[in-house]
C-alpha positions in Angstrom: -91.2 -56.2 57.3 -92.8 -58.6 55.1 -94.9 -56.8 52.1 -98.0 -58.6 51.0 -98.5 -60.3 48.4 -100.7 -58.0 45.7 -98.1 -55.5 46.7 -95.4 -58.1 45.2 -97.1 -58.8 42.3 -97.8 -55.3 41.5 -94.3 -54.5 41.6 -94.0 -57.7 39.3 -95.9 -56.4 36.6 -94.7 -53.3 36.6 -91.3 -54.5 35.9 -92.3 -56.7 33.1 -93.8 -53.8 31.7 -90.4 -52.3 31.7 -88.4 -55.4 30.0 -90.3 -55.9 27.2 -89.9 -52.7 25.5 -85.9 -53.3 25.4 -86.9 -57.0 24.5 -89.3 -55.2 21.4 -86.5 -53.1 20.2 -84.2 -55.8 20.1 -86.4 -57.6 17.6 -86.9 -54.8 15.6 -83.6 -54.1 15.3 -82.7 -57.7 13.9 -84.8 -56.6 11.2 -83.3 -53.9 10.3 -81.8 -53.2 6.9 -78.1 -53.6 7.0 -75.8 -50.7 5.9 -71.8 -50.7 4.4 -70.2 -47.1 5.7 -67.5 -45.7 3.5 -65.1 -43.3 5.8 -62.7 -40.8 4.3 -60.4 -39.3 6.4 -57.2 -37.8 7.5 -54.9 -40.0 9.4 -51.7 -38.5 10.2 -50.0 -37.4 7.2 -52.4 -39.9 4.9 -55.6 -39.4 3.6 -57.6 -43.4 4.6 -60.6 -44.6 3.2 -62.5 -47.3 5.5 -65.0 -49.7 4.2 -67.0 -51.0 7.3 -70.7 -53.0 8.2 -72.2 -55.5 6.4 -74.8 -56.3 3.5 -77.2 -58.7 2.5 -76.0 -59.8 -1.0 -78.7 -60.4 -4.2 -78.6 -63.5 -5.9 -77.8 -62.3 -9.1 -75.2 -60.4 -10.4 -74.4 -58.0 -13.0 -70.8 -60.0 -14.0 -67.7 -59.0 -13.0 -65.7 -55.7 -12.4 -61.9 -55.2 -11.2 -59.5 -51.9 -10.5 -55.7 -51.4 -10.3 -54.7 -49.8 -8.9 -57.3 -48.3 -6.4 -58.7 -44.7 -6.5 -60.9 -41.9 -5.5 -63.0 -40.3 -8.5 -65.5 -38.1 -7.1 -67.2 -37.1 -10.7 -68.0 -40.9 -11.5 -69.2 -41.6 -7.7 -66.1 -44.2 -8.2 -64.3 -45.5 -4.9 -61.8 -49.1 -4.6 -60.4 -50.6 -1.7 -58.5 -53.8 -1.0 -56.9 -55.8 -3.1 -56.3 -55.9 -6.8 -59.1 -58.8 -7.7 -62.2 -59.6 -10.4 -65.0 -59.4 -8.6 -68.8 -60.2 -8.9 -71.3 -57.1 -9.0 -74.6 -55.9 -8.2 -76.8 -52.9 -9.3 -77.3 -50.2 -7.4 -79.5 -47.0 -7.3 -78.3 -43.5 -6.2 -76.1 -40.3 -7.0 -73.8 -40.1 -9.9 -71.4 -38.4 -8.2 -69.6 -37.0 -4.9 -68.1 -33.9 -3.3 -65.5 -32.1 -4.7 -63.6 -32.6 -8.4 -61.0 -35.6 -6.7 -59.4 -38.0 -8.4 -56.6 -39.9 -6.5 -54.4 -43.3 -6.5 -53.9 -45.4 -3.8 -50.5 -46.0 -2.7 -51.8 -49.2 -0.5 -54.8 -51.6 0.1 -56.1 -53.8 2.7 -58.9 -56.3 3.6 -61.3 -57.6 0.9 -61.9 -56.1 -2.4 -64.6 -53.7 -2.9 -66.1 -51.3 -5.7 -67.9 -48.6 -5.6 -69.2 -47.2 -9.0 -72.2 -44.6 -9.5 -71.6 -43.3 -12.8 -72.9 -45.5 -15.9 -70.3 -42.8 -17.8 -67.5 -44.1 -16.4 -68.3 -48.3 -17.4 -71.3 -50.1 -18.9 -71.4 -52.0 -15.5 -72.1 -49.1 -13.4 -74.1 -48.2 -11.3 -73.4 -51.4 -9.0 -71.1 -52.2 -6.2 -68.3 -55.3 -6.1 -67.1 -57.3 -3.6 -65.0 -60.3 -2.7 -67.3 -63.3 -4.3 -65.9 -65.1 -1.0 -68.1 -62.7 1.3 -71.4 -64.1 2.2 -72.3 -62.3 5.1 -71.0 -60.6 8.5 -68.5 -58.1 9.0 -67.0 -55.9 5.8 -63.6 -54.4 6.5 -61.4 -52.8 3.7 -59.3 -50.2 3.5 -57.4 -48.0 1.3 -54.3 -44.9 2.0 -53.3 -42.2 -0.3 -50.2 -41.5 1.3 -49.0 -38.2 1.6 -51.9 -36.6 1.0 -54.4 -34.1 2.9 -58.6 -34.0 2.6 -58.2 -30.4 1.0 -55.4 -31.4 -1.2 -57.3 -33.7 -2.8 -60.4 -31.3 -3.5 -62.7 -32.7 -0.8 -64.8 -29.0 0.4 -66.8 -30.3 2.8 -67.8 -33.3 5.4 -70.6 -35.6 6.7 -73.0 -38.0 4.8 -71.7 -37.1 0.6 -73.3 -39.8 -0.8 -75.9 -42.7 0.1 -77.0 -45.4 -2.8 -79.3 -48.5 -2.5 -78.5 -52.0 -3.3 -80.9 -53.0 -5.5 -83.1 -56.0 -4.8 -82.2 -56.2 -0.9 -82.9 -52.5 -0.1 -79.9 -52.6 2.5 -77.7 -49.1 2.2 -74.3 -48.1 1.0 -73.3 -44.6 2.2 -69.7 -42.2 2.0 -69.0 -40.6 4.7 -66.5 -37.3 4.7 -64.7 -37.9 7.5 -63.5 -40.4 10.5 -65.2 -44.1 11.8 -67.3 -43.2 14.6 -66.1 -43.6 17.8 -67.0 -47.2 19.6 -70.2 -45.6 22.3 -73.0 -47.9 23.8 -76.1 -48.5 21.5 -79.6 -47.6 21.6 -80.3 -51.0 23.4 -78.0 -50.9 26.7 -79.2 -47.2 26.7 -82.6 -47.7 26.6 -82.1 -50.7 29.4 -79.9 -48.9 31.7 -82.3 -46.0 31.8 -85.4 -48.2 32.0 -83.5 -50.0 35.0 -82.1 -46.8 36.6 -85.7 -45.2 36.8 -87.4 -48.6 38.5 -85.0 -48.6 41.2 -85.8 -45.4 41.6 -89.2 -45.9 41.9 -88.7 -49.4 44.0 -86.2 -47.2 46.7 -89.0 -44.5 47.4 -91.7 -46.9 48.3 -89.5 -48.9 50.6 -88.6 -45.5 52.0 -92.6 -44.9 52.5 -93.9 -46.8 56.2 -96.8 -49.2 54.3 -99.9 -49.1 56.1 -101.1 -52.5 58.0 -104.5 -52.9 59.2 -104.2 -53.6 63.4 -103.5 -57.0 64.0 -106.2 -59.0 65.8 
């Protein structure tokens, strides 16, 4: 059974409708501000700190930091991962320090170089954060293990968000979170689109289901 043509067009519309609000949230993602995620967490008998995400760098610096080896100091808001290196910094705005009265070594690093530092006590260059002078955009990934060691051991006392700082003159976010990477799931778009999808086919299956109602032909 053929269906006429408003009827077509109707359903045409209606399913544009539905595709441009995925398209709009696409876009406004892409402007989003971009965010660095600092994960402490057990792993096996180690205690792991992950550096992950990406920034938008400023284009001036403060000068140039380095730490050897890395560590964990919770009352200077202090954290370094990846290799020993001098590398540039940039200021940044937030707490002083973190959960819990930790200070810890790491035993081995990984990635690029990255400082975090919160505490103007602890160095005339703080607060700022440091990284790799090679890194110009995309992906961070750094790591550092404290081997041997447990979360409680160290005098962590709680978990979730501990810390969030801004990075001055971009706006984009730096945060420390108390406890693993999150799990790989589906994002907010191919959510959004599946659902959008999966509610006009339902829609399109009951009207083909309903007999449509032709005037007599002549």
């Amino acid at each position: 059974m053929k269906l006429p043509l408003r009827l077509l067009a109707h359903r045409f519309k209606r399913l544009s409708t539905l595709l441009a609000a995925p398209a709009a949230l696409l876009l406004s993602q892409g402007q989003a501000k971009a965010i660095l995620t600092y994960n402490i967490f057990q792993s096996g008998p180690d205690v792991k700190v992950k550096a992950s995400g990406s920034l938008n760098l400023p284009s001036t610096t403060l000068g140039n930091a380095s730490c050897d080896p890395g560590a964990i100091l919770s009352d200077k808001a202090f954290i370094c991962t990846g290799p020993t290196s001098t590398i540039p910094t940039f200021r940044i705005s937030g707490p002083t320090f973190f959960n819990g009265p930790v200070t810890a070594f790491t035993t081995n690093r990984s990635g690029i170089a990255t400082i975090l530092c919160g505490n103007s006590a602890f160095s005339s260059s703080c607060p700022s954060f440091a990284i790799d002078p090679r890194y110009s955009s995309g992906p961070i990934v750094s790591e550092a293990t404290f081997a041997g060691q447990t979360l409680t051991g160290l005098g962590f006392t709680t978990t979730g968000l501990i810390g969030t700082w801004t990075l001055d003159g971009t706006g984009d976010t730096i945060q420390l979170i108390l406890g693993p990477p999150a799990a790989d799931v589906p994002g907010p778009l191919p959510l959004f689109g599946a659902g959008a999808a999966f509610a006009w086919s339902r829609r399109l299956r009951k009207r083909i289901a309903t007999p449509l109602i032709t005037p007599p032909q002549a």
